[in-house]
VEXMIFI-272704 format. One record per residue (C-alpha): x, y, z; residue in one letter; residue number from 1. Coordinates in pm, whole numbers, plus 50000, padded with zeros to 5 digits. Layout:
[atom [X, Y, Z], a, NUM]
...
***
This chain:
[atom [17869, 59289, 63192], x, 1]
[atom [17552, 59406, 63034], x, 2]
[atom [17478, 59617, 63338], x, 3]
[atom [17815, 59800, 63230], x, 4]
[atom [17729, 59806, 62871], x, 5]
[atom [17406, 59967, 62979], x, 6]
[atom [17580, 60245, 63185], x, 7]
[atom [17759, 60303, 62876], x, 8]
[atom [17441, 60344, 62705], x, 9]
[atom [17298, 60562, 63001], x, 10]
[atom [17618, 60821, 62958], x, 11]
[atom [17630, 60799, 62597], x, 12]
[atom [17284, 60936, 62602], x, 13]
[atom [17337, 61180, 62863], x, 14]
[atom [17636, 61316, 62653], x, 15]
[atom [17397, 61326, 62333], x, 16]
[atom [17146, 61573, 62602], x, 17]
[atom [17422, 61772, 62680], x, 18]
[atom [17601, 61810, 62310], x, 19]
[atom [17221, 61933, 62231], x, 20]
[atom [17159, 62157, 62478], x, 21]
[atom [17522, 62327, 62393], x, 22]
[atom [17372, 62318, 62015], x, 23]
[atom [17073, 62511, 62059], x, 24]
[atom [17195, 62775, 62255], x, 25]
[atom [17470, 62811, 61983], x, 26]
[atom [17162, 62863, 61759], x, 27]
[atom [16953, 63050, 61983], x, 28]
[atom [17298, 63291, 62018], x, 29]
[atom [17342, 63342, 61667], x, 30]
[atom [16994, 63438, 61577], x, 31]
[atom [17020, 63664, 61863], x, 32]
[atom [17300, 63830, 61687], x, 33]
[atom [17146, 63829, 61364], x, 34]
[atom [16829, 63979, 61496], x, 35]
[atom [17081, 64263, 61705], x, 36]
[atom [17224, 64351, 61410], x, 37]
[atom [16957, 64392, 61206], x, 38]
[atom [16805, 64646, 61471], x, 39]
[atom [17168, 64855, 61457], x, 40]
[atom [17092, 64884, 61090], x, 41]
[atom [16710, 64946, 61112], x, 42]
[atom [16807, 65192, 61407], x, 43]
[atom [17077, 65384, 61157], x, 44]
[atom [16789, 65410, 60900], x, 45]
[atom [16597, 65618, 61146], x, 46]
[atom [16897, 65796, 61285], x, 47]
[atom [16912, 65947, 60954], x, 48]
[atom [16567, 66028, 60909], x, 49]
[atom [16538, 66192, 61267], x, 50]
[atom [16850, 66402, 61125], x, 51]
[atom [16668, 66497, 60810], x, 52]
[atom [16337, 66599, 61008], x, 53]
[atom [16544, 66782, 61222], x, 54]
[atom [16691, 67019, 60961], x, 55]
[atom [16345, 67095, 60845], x, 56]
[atom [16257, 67142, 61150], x, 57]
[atom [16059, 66892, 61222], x, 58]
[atom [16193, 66753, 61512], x, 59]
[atom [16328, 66877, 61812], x, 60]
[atom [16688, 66815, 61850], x, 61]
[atom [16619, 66610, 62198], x, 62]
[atom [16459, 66354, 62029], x, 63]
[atom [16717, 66329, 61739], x, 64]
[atom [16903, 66243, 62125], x, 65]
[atom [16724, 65990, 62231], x, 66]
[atom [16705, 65823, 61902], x, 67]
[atom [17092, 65787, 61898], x, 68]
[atom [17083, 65663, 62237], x, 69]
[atom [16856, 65352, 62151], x, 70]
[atom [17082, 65308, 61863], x, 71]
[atom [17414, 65351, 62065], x, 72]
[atom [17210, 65083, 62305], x, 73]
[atom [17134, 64854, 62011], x, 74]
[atom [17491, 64870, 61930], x, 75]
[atom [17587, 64728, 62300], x, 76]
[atom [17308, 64474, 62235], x, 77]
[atom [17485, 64361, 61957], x, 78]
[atom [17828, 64312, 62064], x, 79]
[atom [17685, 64148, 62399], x, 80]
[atom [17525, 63873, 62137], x, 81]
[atom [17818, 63852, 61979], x, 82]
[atom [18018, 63785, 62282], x, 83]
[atom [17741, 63514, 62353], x, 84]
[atom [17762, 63370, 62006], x, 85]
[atom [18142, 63313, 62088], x, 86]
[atom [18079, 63163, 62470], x, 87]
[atom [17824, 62906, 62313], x, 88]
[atom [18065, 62803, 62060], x, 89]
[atom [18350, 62758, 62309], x, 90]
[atom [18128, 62550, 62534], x, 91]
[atom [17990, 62344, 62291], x, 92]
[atom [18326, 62273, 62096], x, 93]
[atom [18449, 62123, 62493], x, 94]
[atom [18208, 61880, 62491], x, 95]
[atom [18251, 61777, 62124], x, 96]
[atom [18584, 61733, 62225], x, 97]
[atom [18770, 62011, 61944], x, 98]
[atom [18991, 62283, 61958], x, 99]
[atom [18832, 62555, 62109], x, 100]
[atom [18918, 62799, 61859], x, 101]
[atom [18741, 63145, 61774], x, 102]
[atom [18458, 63089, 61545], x, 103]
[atom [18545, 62767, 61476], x, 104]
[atom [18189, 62558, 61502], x, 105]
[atom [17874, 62703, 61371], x, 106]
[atom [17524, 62605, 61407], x, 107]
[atom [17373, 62566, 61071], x, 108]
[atom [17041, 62354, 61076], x, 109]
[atom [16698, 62501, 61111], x, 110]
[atom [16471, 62495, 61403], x, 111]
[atom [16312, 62159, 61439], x, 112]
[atom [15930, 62137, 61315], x, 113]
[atom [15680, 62120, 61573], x, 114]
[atom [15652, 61717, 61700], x, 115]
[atom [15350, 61564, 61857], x, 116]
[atom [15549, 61365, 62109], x, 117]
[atom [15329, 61012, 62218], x, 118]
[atom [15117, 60966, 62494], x, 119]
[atom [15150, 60971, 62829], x, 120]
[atom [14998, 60609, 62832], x, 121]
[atom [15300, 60456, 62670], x, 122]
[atom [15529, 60578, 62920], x, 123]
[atom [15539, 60287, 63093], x, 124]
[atom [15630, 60095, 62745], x, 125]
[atom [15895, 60358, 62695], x, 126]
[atom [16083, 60286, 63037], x, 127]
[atom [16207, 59989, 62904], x, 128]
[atom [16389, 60115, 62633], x, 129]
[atom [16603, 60344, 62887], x, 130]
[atom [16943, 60201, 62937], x, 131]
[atom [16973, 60334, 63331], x, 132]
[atom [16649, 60074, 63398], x, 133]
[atom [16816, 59811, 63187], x, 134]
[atom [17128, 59874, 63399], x, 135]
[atom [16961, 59850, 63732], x, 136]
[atom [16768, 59518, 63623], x, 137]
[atom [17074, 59381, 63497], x, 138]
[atom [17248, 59457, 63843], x, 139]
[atom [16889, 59291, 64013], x, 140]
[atom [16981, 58945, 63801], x, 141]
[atom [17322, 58911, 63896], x, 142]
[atom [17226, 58985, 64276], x, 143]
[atom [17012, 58697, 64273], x, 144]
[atom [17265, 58479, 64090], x, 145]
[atom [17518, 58574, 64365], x, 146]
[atom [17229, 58480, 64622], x, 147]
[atom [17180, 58157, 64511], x, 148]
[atom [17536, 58116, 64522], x, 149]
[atom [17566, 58206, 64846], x, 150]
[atom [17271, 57943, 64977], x, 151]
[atom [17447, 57666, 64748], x, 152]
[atom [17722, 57763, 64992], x, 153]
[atom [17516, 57500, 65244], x, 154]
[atom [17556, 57208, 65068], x, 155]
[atom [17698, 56913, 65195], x, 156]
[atom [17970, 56823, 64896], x, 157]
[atom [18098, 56451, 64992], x, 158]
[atom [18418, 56376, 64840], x, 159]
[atom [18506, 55990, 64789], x, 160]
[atom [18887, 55932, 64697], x, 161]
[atom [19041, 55615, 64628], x, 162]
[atom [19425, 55548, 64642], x, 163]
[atom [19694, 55284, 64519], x, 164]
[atom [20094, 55320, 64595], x, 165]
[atom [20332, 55029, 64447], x, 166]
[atom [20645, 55004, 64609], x, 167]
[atom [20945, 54814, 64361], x, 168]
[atom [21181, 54597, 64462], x, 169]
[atom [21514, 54771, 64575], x, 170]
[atom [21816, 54742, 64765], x, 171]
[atom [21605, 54902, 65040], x, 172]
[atom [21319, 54642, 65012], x, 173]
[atom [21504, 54309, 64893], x, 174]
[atom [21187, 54092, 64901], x, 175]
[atom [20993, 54224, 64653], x, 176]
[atom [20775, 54489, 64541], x, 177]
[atom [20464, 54537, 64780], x, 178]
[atom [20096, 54737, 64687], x, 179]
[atom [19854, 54926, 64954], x, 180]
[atom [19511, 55029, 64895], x, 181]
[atom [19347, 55315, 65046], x, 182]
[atom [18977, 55441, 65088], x, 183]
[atom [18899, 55775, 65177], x, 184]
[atom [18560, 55967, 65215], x, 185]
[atom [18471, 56362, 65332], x, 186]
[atom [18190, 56464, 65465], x, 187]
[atom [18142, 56848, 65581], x, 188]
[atom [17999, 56840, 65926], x, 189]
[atom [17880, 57220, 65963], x, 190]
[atom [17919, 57219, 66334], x, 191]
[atom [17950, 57579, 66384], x, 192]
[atom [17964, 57781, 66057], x, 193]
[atom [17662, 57741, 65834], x, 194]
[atom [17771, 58052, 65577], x, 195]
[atom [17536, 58306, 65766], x, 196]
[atom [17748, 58596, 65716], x, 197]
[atom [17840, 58541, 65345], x, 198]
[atom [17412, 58433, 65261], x, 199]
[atom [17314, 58739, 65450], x, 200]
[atom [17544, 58976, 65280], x, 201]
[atom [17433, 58842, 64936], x, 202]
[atom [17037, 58920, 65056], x, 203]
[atom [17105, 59292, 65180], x, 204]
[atom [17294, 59294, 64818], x, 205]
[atom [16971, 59184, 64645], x, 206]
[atom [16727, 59380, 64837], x, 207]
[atom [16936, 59704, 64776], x, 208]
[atom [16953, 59634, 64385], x, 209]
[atom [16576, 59588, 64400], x, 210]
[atom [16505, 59917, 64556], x, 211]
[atom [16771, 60079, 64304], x, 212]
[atom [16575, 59944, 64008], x, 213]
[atom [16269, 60077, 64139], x, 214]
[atom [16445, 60400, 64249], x, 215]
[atom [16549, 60395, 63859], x, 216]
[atom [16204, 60309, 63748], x, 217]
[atom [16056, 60635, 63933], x, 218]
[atom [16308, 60855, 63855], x, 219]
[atom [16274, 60710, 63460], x, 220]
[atom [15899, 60773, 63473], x, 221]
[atom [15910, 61100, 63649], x, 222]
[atom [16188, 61213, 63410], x, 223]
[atom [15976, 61150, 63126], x, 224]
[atom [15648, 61275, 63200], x, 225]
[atom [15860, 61608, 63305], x, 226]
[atom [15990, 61597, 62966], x, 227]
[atom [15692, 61522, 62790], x, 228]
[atom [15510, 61868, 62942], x, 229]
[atom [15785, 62069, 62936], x, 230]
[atom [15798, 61985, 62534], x, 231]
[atom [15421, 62020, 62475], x, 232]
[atom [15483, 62387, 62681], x, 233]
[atom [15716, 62475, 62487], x, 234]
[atom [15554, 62378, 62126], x, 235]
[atom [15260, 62615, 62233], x, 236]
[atom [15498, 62871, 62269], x, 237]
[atom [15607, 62867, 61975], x, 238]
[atom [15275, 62852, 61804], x, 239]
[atom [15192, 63119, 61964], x, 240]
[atom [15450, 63320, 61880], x, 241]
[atom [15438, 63223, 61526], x, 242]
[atom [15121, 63285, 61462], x, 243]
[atom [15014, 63567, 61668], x, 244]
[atom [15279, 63776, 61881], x, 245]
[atom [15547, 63807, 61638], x, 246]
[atom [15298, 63941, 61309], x, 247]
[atom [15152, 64157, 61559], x, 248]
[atom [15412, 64293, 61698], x, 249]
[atom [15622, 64338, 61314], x, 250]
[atom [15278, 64504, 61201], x, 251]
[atom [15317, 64772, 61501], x, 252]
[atom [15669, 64816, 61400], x, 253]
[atom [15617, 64865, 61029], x, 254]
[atom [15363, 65101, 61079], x, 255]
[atom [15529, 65315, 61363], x, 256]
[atom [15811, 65357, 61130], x, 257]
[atom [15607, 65490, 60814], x, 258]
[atom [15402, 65707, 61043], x, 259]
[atom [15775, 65847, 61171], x, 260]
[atom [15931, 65882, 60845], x, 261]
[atom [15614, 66102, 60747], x, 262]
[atom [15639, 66307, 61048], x, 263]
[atom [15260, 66147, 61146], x, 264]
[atom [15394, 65987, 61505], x, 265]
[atom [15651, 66136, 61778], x, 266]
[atom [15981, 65984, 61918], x, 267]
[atom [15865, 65759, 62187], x, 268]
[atom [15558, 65590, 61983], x, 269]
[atom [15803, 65493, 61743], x, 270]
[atom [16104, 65388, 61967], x, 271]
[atom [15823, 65175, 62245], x, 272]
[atom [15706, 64980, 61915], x, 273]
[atom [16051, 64940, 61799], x, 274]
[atom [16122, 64773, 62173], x, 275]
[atom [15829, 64578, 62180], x, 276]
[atom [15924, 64387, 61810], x, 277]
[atom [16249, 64362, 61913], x, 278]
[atom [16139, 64203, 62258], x, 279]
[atom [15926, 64024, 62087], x, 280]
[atom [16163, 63879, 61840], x, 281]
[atom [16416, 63798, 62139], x, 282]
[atom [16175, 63620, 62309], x, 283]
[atom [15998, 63416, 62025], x, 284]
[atom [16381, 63223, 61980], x, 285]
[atom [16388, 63137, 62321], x, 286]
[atom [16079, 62996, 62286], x, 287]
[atom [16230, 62803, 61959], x, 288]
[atom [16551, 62737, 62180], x, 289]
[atom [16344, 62621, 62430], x, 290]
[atom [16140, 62353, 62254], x, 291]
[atom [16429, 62260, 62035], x, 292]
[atom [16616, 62164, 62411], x, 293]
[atom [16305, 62061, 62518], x, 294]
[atom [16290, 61802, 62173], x, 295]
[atom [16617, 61684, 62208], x, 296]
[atom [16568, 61586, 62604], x, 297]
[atom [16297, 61416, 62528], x, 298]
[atom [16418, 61179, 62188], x, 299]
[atom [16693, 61129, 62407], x, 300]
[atom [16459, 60996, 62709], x, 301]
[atom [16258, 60788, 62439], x, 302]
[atom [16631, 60691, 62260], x, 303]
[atom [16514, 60787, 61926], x, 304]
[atom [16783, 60765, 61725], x, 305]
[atom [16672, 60907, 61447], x, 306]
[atom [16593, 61231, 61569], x, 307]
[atom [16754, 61521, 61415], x, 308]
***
């Protein structure tokens, strides 16, 4: 029973990873749409300009062209998040168990904050929170109950009975009512079957559950350490982005476009920094989808409830 309950546990959890997983890259989805629209508008702004330099002649009329293609391009980018936005919420409305309806569940919460996650020496603390090890130890206790069982199997159990019949006086007995005493006594001999087959089948039973457990254990402790870099990757990611690529990279792009607008930089400078923020930007919420996943997998390892 409270190897079942722990199974329970074990796929409650696993649901929780999932359901958060499905979250994130709802998240991740809908900031990619916000940031794809944002570049359809920014990439209008300079249609217009382009057009403007053009009629003072400014600007040659092929690069007015490949202005509008980036921003015809954008404009595919955009509707391809959009179609994203709308798988994530479809998948993660299935496992929440809803009517998969259009745009009918929303990711609203922020990023998490960057976590210091514990050390690596308390892994082997943290394994015994895990419901799958509690499940497989549970299974390891009632294997050796069953083998004692099975070698109580060999015990001699006498039996001693005693007995008393009355017979009453009757037309069938005319003389009188008449009493008999009996003594009986069992004792199992064992001759030829001493339980073998049912002690040895509750041994192989016991030495399997062992090795599960410590199949369970190494799996457990692998699992988290895994875990534990993958989220410590992933924060310095996002540091990284946060502090360095993305400023650099919106510096480039704010620049490139002033330069642009007064006729101070060509096409391509402006439209390769343009790609590179917008990169840039793509990239630095993968990195936040990533360690949010990454988070979640891990508080879920560790069964923190409490995380958000």
């Amino acid at each position: 029973e409270r190897a079942s309950r722990a199974d329970q546990r074990e796929a409650q959890r696993q649901l929780r990873i999932n359901i958060s997983q499905a979250y994130y890259d709802l998240l991740a989805a809908q900031e990619k749409w916000r940031t794809a629209t944002e570049t359809v508008a920014l990439f209008d702004n300079t249609v217009n300009a382009a057009l403007k330099r053009k009629k003072a002649g400014d600007i040659a009329g092929a690069d007015v062209e490949r202005i509008q293609v980036d921003a015809l391009r954008a404009r595919n980018d955009s509707r391809q998040a959009e179609a994203d936005v709308a798988k994530a919420q479809l998948a993660l409305a299935l496992l929440m168990g809803v009517d998969a309806q259009e745009n009918a569940v929303h990711a609203t919460d922020q990023w998490p904050e960057l976590y210091q996650p514990r050390l690596e020496a308390e892994i082997d603390k943290l394994l015994d929170q895990r419901p799958d090890i509690k499940a497989a130890q549970a299974r390891v206790e009632a294997a050796e109950a069953a083998s004692r069982l099975a070698l109580a199997s060999r015990t001699r159990d006498v039996s001693v009975g005693v007995q008393f019949e009355h017979f009453p006086s009757s037309n069938a007995n005319p003389q009188g009512s008449g009493n008999s005493y009996g003594v009986s006594v069992q004792i199992p001999l064992f001759t030829r079957y001493y339980f073998d087959g049912e002690i040895r089948t509750a041994q192989v039973a016991l030495d399997t559950a062992r090795q599960n457990l410590g199949k369970t254990r190494s799996m457990a402790r692998a699992d988290l350490r895994r875990s534990l870099h993958e989220l410590q990757a992933a924060a310095d990611r996002v540091l990284r982005f946060q502090q360095e690529l993305l400023p650099a990279a919106r510096r480039s792009a704010d620049a490139a476009e002033y330069a642009f607008k007064n006729g101070a930089i060509g096409v391509m400078d402006v439209l390769d920094a343009r790609r590179i923020y917008r990169m840039a930007q793509t990239e630095a919420v993968s990195a936040q989808a990533d360690y949010a996943k990454s988070l979640a997998a891990w508080r879920a390892t560790v069964m923190e409830e409490s995380a958000k």
